[in-house]
C-alpha positions in Angstrom: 0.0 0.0 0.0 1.2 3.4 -0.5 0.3 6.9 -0.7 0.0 9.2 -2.9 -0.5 13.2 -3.1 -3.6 13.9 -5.7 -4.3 17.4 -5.5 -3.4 18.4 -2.5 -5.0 15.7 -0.7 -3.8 12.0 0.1 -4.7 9.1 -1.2 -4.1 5.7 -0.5 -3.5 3.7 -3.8 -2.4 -0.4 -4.3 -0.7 -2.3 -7.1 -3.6 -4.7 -6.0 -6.9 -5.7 -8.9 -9.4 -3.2 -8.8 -11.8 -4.9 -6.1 -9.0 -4.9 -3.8 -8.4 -1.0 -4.3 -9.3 1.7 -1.2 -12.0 3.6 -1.8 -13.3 6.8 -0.3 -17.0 7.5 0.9 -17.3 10.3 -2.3 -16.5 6.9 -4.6 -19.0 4.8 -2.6 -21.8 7.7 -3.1 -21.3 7.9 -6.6 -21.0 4.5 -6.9 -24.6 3.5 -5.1 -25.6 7.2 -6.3 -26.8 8.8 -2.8 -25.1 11.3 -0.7 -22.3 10.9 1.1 -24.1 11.7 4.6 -25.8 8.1 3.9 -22.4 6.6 4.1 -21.7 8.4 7.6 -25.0 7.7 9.1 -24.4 3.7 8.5 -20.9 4.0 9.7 -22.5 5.7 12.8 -25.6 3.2 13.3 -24.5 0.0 11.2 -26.2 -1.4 8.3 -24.1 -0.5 5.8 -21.2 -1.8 3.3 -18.4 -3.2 5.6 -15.3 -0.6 6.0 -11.8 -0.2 6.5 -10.2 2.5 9.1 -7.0 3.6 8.2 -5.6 6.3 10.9 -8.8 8.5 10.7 -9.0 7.5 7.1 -12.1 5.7 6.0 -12.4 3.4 2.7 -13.9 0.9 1.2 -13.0 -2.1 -0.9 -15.5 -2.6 -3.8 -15.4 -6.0 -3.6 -16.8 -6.3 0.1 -19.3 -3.3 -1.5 -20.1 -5.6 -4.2 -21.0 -8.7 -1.5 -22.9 -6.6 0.6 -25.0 -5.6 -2.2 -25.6 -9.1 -3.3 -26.3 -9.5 0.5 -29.3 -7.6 0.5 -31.1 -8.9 -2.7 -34.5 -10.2 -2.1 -37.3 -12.0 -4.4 -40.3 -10.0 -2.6 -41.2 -6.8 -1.0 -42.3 -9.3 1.9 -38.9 -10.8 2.1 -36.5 -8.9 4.8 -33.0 -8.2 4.0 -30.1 -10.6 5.7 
């Protein structure tokens, strides 16, 4: 893992596949296209995509964003999520 400087901010990047990459909570709002205050709330209460703290840094792997996706499909409106 390293980090890198992109515009004036850092970054944390991998030589990893892209499912393995660190991902920020703007890339996880675009991503599931809500606001970034979502992300914070289930970070705060639970519920959401699993997370990584680095320092005071918080990312995501898309692969575990993925899963938990997949975690919450369901066949009904009856059916509660897992």
């Amino acid at each position: 893992m390293a980090f890198i400087n992109h515009g004036g901010r850092m970054k944390i990047a991998t030589q990893r596949h892209d499912d393995d990459q660190l991902l920020d909570d703007s890339w996880l709002a675009k991503y599931l296209k809500f606001e970034r205050k979502t992300a914070q709330a289930w970070r705060t209460r639970g519920g959401g995509p699993p997370f990584i703290k680095v320092g005071r840094l918080i990312r995501y792997r898309k692969a575990d964003v993925d899963a938990w996706i997949e975690s919450r499909r369901v066949s009904s409106t009856s059916d509660s999520v897992r």
